[in-house]
Kinemage of the C-alpha trace (Angstrom):
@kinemage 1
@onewidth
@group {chain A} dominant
@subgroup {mainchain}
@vectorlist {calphas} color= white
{ca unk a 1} P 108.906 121.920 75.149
{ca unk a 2} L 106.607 121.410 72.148
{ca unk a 3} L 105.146 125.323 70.934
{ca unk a 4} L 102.297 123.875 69.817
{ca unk a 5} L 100.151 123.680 72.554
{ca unk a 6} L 96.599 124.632 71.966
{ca unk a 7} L 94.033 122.003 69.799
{ca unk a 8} L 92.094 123.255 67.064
{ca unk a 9} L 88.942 125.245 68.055
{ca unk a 10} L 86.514 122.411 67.652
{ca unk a 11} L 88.715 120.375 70.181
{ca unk a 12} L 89.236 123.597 72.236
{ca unk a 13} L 85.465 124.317 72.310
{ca unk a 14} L 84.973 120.171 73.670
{ca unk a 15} L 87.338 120.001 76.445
{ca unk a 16} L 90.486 122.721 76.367
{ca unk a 17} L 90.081 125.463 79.166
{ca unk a 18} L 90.844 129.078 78.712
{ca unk a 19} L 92.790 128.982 81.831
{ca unk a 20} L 95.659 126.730 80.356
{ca unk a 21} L 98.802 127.463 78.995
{ca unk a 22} L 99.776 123.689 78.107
{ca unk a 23} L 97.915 121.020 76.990
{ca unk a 24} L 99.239 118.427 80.391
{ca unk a 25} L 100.642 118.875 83.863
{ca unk a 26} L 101.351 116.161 85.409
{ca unk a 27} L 101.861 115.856 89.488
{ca unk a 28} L 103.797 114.081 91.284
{ca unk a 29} L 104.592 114.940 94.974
{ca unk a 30} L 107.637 113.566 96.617
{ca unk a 31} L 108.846 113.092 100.417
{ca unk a 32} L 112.127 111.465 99.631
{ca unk a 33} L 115.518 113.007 98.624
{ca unk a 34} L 117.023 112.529 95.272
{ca unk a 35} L 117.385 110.053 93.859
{ca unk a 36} L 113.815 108.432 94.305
{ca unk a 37} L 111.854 109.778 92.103
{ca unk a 38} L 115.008 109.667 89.214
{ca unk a 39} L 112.868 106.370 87.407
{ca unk a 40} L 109.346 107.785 87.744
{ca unk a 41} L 110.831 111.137 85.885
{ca unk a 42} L 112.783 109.113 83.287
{ca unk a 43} L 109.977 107.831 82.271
{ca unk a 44} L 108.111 111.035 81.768
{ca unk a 45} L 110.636 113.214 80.798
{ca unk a 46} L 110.631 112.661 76.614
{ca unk a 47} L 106.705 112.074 76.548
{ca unk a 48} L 105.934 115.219 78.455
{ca unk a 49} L 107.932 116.974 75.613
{ca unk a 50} L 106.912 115.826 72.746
{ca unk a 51} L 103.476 116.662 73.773
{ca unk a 52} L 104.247 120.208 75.444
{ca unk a 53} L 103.585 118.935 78.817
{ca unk a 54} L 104.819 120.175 82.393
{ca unk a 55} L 105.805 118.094 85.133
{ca unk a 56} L 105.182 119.593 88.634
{ca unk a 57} L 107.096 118.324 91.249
{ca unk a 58} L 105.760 118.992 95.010
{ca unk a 59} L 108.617 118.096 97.152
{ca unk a 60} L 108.528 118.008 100.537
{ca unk a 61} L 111.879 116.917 101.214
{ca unk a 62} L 113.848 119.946 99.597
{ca unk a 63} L 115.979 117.923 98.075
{ca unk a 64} L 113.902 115.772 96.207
{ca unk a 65} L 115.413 116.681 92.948
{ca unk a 66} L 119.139 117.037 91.365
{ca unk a 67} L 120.453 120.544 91.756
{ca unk a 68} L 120.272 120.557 87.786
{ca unk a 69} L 117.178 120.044 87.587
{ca unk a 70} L 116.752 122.707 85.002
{ca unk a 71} L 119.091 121.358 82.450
{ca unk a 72} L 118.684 117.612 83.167
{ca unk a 73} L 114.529 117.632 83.161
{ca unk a 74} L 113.359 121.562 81.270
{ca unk a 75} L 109.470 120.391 81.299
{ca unk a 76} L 109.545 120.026 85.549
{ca unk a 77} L 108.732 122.925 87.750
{ca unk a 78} L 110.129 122.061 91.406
{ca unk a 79} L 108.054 123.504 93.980
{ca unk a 80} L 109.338 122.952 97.713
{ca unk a 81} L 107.743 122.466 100.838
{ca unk a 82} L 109.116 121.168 103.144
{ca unk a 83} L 107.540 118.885 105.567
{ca unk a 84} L 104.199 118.314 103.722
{ca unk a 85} L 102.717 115.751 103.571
{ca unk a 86} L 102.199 113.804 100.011
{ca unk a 87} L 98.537 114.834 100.277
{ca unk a 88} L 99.025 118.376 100.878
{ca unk a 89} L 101.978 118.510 98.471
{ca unk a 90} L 99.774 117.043 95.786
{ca unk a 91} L 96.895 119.451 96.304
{ca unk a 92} L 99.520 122.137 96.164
{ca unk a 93} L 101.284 121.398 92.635
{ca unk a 94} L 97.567 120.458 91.369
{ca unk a 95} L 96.667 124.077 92.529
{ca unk a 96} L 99.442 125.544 90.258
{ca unk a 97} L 99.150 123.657 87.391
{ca unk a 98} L 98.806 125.220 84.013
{ca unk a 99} L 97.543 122.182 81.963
{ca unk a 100} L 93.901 121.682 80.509
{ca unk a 101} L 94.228 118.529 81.975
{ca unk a 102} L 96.145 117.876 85.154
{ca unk a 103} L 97.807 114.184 85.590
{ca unk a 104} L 98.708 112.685 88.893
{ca unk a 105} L 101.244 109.952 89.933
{ca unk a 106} L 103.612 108.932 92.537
{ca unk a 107} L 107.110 109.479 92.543
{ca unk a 108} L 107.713 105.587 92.888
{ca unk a 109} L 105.889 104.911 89.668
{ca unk a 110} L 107.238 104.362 86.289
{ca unk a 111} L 104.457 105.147 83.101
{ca unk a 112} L 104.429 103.170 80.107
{ca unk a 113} L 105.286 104.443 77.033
{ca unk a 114} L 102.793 106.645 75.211
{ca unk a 115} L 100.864 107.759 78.744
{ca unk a 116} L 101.066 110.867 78.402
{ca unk a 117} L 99.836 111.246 74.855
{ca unk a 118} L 97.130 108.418 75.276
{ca unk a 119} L 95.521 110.793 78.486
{ca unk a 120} L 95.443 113.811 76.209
{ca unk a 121} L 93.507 111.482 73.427
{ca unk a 122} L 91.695 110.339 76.392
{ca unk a 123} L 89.941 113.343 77.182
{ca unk a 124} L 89.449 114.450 73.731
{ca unk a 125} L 87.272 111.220 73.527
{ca unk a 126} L 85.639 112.262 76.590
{ca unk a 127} L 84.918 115.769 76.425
{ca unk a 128} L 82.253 115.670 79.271
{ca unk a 129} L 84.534 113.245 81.747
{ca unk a 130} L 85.358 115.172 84.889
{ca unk a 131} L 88.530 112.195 85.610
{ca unk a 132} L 89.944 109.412 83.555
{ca unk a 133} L 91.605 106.948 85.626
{ca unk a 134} L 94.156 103.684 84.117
{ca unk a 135} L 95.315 100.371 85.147
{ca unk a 136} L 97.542 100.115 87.783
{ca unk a 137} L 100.225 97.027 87.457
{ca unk a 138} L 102.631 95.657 90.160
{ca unk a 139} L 106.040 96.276 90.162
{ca unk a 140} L 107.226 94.802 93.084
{ca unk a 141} L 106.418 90.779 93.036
{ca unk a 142} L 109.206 89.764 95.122
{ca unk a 143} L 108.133 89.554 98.024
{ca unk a 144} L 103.990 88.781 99.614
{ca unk a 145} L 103.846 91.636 101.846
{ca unk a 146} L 104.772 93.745 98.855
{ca unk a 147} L 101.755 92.072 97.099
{ca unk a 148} L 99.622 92.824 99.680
{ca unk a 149} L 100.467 96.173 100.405
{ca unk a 150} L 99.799 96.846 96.578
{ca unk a 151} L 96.609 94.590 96.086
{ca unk a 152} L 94.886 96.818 98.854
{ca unk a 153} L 95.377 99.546 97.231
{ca unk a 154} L 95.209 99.389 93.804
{ca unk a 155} L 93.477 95.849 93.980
{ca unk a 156} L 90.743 96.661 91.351
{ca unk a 157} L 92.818 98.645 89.016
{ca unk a 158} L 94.776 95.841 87.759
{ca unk a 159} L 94.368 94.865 84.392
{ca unk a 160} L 91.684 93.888 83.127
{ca unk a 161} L 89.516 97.045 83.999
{ca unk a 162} L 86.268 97.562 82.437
{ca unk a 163} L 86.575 100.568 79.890
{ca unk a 164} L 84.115 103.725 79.890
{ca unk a 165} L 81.663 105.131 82.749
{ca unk a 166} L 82.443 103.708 85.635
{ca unk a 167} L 82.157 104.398 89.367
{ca unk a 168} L 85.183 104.461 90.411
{ca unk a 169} L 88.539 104.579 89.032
{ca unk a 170} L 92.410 104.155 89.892
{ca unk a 171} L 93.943 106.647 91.888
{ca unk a 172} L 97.046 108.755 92.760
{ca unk a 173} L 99.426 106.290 90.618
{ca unk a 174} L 97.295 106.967 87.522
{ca unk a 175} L 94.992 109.341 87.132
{ca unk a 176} L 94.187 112.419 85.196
{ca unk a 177} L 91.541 114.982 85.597
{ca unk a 178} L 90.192 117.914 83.738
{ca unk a 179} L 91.165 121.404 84.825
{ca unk a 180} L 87.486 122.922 85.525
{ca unk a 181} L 87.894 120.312 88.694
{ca unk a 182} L 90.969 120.873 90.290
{ca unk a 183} L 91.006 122.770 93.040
{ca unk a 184} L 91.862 126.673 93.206
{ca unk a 185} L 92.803 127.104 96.968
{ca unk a 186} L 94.519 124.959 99.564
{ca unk a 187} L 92.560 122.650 101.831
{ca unk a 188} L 93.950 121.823 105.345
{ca unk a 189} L 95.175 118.566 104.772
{ca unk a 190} L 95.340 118.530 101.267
{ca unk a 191} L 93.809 116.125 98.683
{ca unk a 192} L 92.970 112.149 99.020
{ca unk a 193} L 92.310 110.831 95.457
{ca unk a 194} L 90.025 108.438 96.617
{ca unk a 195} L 87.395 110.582 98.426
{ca unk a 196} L 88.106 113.268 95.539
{ca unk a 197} L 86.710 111.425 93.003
{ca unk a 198} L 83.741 110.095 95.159
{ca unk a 199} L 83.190 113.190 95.895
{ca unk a 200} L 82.927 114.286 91.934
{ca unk a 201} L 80.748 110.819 91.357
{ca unk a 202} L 78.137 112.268 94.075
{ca unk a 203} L 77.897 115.770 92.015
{ca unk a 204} L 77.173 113.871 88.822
{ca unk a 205} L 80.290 113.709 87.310
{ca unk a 206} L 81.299 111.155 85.134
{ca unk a 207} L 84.215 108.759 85.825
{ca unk a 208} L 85.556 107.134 82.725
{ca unk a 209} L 88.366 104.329 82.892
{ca unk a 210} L 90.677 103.620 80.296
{ca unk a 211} L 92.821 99.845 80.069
{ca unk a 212} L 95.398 101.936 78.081
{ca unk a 213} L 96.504 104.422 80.511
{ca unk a 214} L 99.127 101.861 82.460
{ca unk a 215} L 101.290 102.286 84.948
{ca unk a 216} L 103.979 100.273 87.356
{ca unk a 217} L 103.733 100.294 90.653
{ca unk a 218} L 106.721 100.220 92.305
{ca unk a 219} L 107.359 100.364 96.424
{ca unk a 220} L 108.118 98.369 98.941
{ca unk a 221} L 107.984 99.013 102.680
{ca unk a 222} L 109.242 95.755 104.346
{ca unk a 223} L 107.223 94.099 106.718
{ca unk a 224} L 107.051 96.485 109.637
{ca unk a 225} L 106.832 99.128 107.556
{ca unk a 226} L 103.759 98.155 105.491
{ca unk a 227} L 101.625 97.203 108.676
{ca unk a 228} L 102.307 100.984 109.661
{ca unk a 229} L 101.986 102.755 106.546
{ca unk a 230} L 98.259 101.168 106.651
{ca unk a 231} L 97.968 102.080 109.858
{ca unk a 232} L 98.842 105.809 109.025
{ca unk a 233} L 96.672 105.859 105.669
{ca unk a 234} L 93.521 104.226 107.541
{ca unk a 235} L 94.288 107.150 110.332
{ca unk a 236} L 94.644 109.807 107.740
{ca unk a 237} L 91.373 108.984 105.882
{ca unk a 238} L 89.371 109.686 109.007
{ca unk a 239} L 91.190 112.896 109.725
{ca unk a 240} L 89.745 114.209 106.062
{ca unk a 241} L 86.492 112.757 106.691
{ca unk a 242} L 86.336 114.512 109.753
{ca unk a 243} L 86.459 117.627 108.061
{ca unk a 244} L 83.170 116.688 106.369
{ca unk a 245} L 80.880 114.177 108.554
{ca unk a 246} L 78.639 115.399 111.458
{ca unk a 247} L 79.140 113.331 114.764
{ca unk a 248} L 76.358 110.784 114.227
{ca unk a 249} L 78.319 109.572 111.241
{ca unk a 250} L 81.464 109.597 112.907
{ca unk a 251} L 79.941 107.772 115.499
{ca unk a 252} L 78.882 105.098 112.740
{ca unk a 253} L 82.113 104.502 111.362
{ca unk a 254} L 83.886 104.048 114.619
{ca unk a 255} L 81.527 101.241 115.276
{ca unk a 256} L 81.938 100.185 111.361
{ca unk a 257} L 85.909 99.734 112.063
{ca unk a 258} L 84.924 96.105 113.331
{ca unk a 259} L 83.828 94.455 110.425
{ca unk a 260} L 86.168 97.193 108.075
{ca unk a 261} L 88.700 94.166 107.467
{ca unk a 262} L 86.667 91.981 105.855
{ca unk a 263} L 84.964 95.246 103.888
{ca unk a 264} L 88.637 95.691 102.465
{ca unk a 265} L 89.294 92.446 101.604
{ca unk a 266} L 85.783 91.730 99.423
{ca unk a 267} L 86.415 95.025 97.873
{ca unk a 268} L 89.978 95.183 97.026
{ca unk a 269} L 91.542 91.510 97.046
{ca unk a 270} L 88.625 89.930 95.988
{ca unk a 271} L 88.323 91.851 92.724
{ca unk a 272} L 91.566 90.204 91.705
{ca unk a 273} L 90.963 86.814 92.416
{ca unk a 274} L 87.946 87.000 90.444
{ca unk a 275} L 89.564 87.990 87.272
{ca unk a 276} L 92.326 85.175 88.390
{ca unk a 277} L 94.879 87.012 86.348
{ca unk a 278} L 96.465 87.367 89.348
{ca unk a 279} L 95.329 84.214 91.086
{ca unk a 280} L 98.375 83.018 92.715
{ca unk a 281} L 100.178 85.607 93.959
{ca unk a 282} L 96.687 87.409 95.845
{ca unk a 283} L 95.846 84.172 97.498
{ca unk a 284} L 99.072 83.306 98.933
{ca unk a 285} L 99.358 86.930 100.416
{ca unk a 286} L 95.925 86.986 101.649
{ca unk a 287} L 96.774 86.213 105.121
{ca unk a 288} L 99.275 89.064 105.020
{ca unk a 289} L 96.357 91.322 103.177
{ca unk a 290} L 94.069 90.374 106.456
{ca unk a 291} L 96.869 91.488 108.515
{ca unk a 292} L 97.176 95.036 106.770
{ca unk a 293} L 93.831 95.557 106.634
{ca unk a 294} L 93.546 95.121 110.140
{ca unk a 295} L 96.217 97.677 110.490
{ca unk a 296} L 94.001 100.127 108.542
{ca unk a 297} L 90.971 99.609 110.644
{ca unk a 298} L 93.000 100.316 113.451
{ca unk a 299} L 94.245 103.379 111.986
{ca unk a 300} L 91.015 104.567 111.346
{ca unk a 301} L 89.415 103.836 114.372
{ca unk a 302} L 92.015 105.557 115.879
{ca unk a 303} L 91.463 108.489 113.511
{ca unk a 304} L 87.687 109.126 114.398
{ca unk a 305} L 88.700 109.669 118.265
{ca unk a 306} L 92.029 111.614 118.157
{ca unk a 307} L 91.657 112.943 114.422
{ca unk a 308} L 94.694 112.175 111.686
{ca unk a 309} L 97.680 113.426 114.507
{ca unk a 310} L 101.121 113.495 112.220
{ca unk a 311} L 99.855 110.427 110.406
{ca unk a 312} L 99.836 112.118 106.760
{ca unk a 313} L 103.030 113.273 107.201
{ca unk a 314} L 104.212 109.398 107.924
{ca unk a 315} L 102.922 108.558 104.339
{ca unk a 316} L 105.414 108.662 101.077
């Protein structure tokens, strides 16, 4: 790992906190045994070095990485726990993180080259942004239900993305955020990117995106399995909105679960046909993407009764 980790002391007065030891930590949290997450770390391995970065692994399998670890990637630390959930092992590596700025992705993501040094120029450029979020590019285009699994996710991330202030920004698979934000202590469930950085755009924060921060998205669940990881992600995003709405609200968005699916589908699909980029591939898939996003208004309205159950634990 690259000794020279601090920036000069103009760049250290802009954005570096006194709290970090390195200049990048980037988090990934993993449910899977070895070897899924062997291509998302293959890609970060020799970029993490030759900018001094760490790689913090929050595994909740226990065997989510090679037993030589150590020799085979120096820059990761490996912390275990398992059976968390990817939220709460997320929240957990982010919470021991030494870098000025802490990274996220997912362990079935591959970054392009350059990522990690472009996010570190990033925030130089944007000493005041609290989180600088990338494009986020489809890696599995075999098959539509793996298109629509991805567009409703990551939907308005794909290239092209409006650069600078925006607000709102990509999430787990890309994303980067300065250390003053992260959190210190362990929440019950964790961390959800996507009400994170909401949360950070209510206190005033700035969001900034960035069309060269890119990353591959790369995961498919089959049919079956897509319809009930939206199920389980709608269910787990009203378990950690419980934790913060009063009952009137909740009351609100149990009724709002009816028209949800066509919410979804303006917000994340129709982004993409608009740039038309990506034309073909979300309009064939969008009666699978009306399908999943039916799934996920299920899961939520399920969520606001019973709460999140073992749902975020069903999520990889």
């Amino acid at each position: 790992m690259s000794s020279a980790i601090a920036p000069d002391n103009d760049a250290k007065a802009a954005w570096w906190d006194d709290g970090a030891t390195v200049p990048l930590s980037v988090v990934i949290a993993t449910t899977k045994a070895w070897p899924e997450i062997e291509p998302c770390l293959e890609s970060l391995h020799q970029q993490a070095q030759a900018v001094g970065a760490e790689v913090v692994v929050g595994d909740g399998h226990g065997q989510g990485l090679p037993p030589d670890v150590a020799e085979r990637y120096p820059e990761v630390r490996w912390i275990k726990w398992p059976g968390g959930s990817v939220f709460f092992l997320r929240e957990l590596a982010m919470t021991q993180a030494n870098g000025a700025v802490v990274a996220v992705t997912e362990d079935h993501c591959t970054v392009m080259p350059g990522w990690c040094e472009r996010i570190l120029t990033a925030h130089r450029d944007h000493p005041d942004a609290a989180a600088i979020g990338g494009v986020v590019e489809n890696g599995a285009t075999t098959r539509l239900i793996d298109w629509a699994n991805f567009l409703i996710v990551f939907g308005p991330f794909t290239a092209p993305i409006e650069n600078g202030r925006q607000p709102a920004i990509s999430l787990q698979a890309n994303i980067s955020y300065k250390r003053r934000v992260i959190p210190r202590a362990m929440s019950q469930l964790g961390i959800m990117e996507f009400l994170f950085n909401r949360n950070l755009r209510d206190q005033g924060e700035i969001l900034i995106a960035d069309d060269q921060l890119i990353v591959s998205h790369n995961q498919t669940w089959g049919f079956w399995g897509t319809l009930a990881a939206h199920y389980h992600n709608g269910r787990s995003i009203a378990g950690f909105r419980l934790q913060q709405i009063s009952w009137v609200e909740r009351f609100l968005r149990l009724g709002g679960c009816v028209i949800l699916p066509g919410y979804l589908l303006w917000t994340t699909v129709g982004p993409v046909i608009r740039k038309r980029r990506l034309l073909r591939p979300a309009v064939t898939c969008l009666p699978l993407a009306a399908l999943v996003v039916t799934c996920h208004a299920a899961g939520e309205f399920v969520g606001y009764i019973f709460g999140p159950g073992n749902s975020p634990q069903r999520l990889a």
